[in-house]
C-alpha positions as CSV (number, residue, x, y, z in Angstrom):
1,X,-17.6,34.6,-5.2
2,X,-17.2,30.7,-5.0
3,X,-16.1,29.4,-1.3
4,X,-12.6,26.8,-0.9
5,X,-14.1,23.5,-1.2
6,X,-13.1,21.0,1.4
7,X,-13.9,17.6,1.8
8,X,-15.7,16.6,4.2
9,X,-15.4,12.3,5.7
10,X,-19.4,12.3,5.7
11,X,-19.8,13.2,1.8
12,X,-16.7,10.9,0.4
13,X,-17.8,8.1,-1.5
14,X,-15.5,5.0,-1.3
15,X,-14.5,2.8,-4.3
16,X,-13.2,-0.5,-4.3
17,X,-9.6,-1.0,-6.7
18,X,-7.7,-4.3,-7.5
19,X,-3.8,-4.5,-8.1
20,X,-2.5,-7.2,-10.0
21,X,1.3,-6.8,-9.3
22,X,2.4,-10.2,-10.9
23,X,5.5,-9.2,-12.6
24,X,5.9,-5.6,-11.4
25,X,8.0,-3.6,-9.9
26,X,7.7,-3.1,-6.1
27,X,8.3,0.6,-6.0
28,X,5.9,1.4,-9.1
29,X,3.1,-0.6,-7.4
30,X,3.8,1.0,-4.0
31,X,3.0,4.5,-5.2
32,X,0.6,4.0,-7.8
33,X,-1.5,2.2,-4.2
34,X,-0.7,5.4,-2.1
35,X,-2.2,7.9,-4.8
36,X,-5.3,6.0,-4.8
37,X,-5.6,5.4,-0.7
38,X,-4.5,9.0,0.0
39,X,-7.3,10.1,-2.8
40,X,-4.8,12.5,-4.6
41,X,-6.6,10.8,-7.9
42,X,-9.7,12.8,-6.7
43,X,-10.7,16.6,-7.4
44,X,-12.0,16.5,-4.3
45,X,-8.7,16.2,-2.3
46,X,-7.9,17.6,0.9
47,X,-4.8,16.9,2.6
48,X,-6.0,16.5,6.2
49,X,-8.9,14.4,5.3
50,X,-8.9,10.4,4.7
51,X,-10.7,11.1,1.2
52,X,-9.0,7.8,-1.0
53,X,-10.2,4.5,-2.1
54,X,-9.9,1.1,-0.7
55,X,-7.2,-1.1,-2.4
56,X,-6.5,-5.0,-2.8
57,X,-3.4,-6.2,-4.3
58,X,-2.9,-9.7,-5.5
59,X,-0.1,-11.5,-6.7
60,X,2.8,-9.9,-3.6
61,X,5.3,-13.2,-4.3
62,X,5.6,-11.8,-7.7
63,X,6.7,-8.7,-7.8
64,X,9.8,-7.6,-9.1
65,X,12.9,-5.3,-8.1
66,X,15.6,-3.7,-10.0
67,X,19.7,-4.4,-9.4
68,X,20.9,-6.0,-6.8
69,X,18.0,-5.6,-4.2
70,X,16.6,-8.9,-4.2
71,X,20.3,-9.7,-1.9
72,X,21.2,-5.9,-0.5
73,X,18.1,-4.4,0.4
74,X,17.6,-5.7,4.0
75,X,14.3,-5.0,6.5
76,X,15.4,-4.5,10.2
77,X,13.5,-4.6,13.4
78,X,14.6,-4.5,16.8
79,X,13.4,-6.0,19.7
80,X,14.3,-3.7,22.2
81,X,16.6,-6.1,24.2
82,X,21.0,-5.7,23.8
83,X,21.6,-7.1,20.9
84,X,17.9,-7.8,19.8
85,X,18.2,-6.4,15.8
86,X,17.4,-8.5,13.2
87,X,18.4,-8.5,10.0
88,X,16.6,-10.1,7.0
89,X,16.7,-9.7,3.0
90,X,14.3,-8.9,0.5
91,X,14.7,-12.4,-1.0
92,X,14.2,-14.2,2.7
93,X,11.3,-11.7,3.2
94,X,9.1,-12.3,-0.5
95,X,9.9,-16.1,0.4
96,X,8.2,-15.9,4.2
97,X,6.0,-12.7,4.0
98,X,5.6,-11.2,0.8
99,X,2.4,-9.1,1.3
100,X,4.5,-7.3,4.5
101,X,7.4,-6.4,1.7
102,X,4.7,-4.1,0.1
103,X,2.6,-3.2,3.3
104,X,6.1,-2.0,4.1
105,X,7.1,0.1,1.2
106,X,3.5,1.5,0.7
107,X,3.4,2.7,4.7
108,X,6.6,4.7,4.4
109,X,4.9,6.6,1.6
110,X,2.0,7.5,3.9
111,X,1.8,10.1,6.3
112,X,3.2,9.5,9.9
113,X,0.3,10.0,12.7
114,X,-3.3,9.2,12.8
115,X,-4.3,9.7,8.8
116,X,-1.6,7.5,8.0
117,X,-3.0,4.7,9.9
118,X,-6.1,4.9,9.4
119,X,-5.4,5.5,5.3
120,X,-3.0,1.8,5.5
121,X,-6.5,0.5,7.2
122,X,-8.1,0.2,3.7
123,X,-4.9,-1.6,2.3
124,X,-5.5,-5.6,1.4
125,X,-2.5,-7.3,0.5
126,X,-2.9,-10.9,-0.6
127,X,-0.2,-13.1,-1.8
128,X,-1.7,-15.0,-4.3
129,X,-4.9,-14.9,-6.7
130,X,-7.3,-15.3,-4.3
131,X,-8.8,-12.1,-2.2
132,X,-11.9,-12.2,-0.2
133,X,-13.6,-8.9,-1.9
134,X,-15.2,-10.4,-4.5
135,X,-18.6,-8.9,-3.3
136,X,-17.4,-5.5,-3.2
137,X,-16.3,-5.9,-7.0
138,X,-13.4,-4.0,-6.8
139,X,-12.5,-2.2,-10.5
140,X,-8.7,-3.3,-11.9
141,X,-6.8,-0.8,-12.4
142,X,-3.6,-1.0,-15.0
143,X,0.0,0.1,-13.4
């Protein structure tokens, strides 16, 4: 009789992955990076357990969105004083802060608590070409 495997965070074995989203579409790259930092790409998944893959996107100015988003879609936060909410659009923020735009998208796709914020730990977002993980030679992966 075979036991019920589960993974254990002393035996997982961490990869490196690179995300080229140049040209892409935001929501398309946001879940193909969850899959791979949950570890749901892995037989050895377990739901409770941090078992996914470090990942490093490049190219975050580029991306692309479908219909009227670019003007509509709008990112709010609030600063807890009267009348403290601020309102800005996804245009304003890919101009400003475009590796937040994903960062945001791929952490409301993540679980809420401490595996979700310890799974958007191993999340590099970069804006342009250039990434500081050369040394960890990170595979690309196709989207």
């Amino acid at each position: 009789m075979n036991k019920t495997f589960s993974a254990n965070p002393k035996k997982i074995k961490r990869k490196w992955r690179l995300i080229d989203a140049k040209g892409k579409i935001l929501g398309r790259i946001a879940t193909q990076a969850v899959m791979i930092l949950r570890g749901k790409h892995k037989a050895i998944f377990t739901p409770h357990v941090d078992c996914g893959d470090y990942v490093v996107i490049i190219n975050a100015k580029d991306i692309r969105v479908s219909g009227k988003k670019m003007e509509e879609k709008l990112y709010k936060r609030y600063s807890g004083y009267p009348s403290g909410l601020k309102e800005t659009s996804l245009k304003v923020m890919l101009a400003s802060k475009p590796q937040d735009v994903l960062r945001h998208a791929i952490k409301g796709m993540l679980p809420k608590g401490p595996l979700g914020r310890e799974t958007l730990k191993k999340l590099k977002v970069y804006a342009g070409s250039v990434h500081q993980h050369q040394a960890q030679a990170p595979k690309i992966l196709e989207c």
